[in-house]
N, C-alpha and C positions, 0 to 999 in steps of 0.2 A: 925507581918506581914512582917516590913523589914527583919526578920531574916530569915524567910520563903524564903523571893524574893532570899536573898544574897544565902542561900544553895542551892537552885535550880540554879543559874546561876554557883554555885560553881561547884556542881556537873556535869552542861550540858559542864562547862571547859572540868573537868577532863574524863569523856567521850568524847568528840570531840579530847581532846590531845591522850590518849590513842586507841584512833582509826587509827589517827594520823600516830601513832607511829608502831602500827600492818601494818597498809596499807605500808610505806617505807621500815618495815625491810621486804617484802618478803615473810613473811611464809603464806599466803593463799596460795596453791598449783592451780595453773591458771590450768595448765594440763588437756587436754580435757579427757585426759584417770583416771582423780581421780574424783570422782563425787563430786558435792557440800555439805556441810551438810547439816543436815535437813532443818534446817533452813532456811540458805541459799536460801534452792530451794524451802520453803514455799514461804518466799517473792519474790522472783524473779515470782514466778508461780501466784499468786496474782498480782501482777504489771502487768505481760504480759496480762493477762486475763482482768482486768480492761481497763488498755489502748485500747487495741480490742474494749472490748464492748463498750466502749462511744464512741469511730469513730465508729463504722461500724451499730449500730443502725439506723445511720439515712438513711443508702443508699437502694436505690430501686433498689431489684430486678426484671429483664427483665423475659420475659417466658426462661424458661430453657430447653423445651421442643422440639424443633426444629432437626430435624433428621440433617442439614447443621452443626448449631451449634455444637451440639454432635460431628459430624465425624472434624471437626474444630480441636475439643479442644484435638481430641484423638492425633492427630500429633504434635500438642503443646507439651501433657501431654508427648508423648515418648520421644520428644526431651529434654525439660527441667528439667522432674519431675521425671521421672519415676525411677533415678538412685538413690535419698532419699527416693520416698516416695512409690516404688516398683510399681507393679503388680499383677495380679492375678496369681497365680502359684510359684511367684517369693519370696524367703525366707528373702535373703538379699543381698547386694551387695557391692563392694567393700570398696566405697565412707562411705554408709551409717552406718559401721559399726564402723566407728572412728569419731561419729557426736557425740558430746553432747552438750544441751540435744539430744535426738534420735529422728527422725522426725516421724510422724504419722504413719503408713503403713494405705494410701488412700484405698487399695483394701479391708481393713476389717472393715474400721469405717469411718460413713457419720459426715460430717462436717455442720454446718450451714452454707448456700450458701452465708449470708452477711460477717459472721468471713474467710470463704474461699476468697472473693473475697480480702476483706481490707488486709490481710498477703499475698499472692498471686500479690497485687499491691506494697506495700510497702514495703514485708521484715518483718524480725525481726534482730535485735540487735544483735549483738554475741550470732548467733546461727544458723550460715552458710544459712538460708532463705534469698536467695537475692529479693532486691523489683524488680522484673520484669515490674511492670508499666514502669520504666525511658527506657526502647526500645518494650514496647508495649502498644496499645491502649487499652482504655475499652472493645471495643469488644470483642479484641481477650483471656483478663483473664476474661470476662465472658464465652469464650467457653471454656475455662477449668475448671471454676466452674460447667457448666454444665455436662461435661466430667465424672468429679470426681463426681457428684453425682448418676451418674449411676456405676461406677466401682464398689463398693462392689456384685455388684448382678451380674457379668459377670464372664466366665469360662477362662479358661488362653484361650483356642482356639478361645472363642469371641472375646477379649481382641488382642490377634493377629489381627483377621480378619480386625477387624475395624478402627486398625491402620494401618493397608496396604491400606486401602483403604482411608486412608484421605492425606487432601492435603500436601505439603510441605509448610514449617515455612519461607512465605516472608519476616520477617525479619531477620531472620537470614542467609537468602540467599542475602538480600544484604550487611550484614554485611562480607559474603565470599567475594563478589566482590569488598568492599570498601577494598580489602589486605589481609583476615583473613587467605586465603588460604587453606580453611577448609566446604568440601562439605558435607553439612548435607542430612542424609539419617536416614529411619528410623529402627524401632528394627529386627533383622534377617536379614538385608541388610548387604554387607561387607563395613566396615569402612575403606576409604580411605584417606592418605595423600599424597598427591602434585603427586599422580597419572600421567602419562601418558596419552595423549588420543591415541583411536586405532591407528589415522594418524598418530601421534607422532612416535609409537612402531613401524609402519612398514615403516615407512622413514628412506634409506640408511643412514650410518653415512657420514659427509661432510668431505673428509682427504685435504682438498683441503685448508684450514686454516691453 
């Protein structure tokens, strides 16, 4: 039996050195652009998956169903979401195609509203999901879980409409004002920086300086 005990601690050495020894020299290839091995991405994909489901089991979801809600989450979803996890009509985009892993594309496949809501609030781990909770409240990542479970069954044109039609992102509008300098608008609007206002542009220059 001691000899038993001793090769197992022996061996758990000689594995934890050589592991060791792999992780300092380097040669895992971090590189977003070389995928994981198999392996690798079995376990990392089991861990993720795990972690999710024991949090987010326990949270209760609100009605989702709310016409407010919905048009809510659509101006959320343009603003934040929509450059990883696309659109309808939308193939790919700049952002998302140097992500690994590669993020869902929300307009083809429905998520469980509880696993939406817990990633959505907190992120994930190296793997560019930022936890958007730390600058918004519950309500507002439940109107994007609401959002996003209607997205798969919209046309790109609905998908437009209903985001011209929702409201703008209060926090991120006062994050322009606390300095960001940076006026959020939503998708098909022209994107401006540090813009001019009309008064601005048509006030003679002062040569009197």
């Amino acid at each position: 039996m001691n000899r038993m005990i001793l090769g197992a601690v022996f061996l758990g050495m000689i594995l934890l050195l050589g592991g060791g020894a792999f992780i300092f020299s380097g040669a895992y290839d971090i590189g977003a652009d070389v995928p994981h091995w198999n392996l690798t991405s079995k376990i990392l994909e089991v861990a993720r998956d795990r972690a999710i489901m024991v949090r987010a089991r326990e949270i209760k979801v609100p009605d989702l169903t709310g016409d407010r809600l919905i048009l809510k989450g659509a101006g959320q979803y343009a603003a934040m979401c929509v450059g990883c996890h696309l659109a309808p009509g939308r193939k790919d985009s700049e952002i998302r195609s140097g992500l690994y892993p590669q993020p869902p594309n929300l307009s083809r496949v429905k998520i469980d509203p509880q696993r939406t809501f817990w990633v959505t609030k907190h992120g994930l781990k190296m793997s560019g999901m930022p936890a958007w909770g730390l600058g918004h409240d519950d309500e507002t990542i439940w109107s994007i879980v609401a959002f996003v479970q209607k997205l798969p069954d919209m046309s790109p044109q609905k998908y437009k409409e209903i985001v011209a039609k929702a409201p703008p992102d209060e926090q991120m509008e006062s994050m322009d004002q606390d300095g960001a300098g940076h006026k959020h608008q939503h998708v098909n609007e022209p994107h401006q920086h540090g813009a001019e206002s009309s008064e601005d542009a048509q006030r003679p220059p002062d040569h009197s300086r």
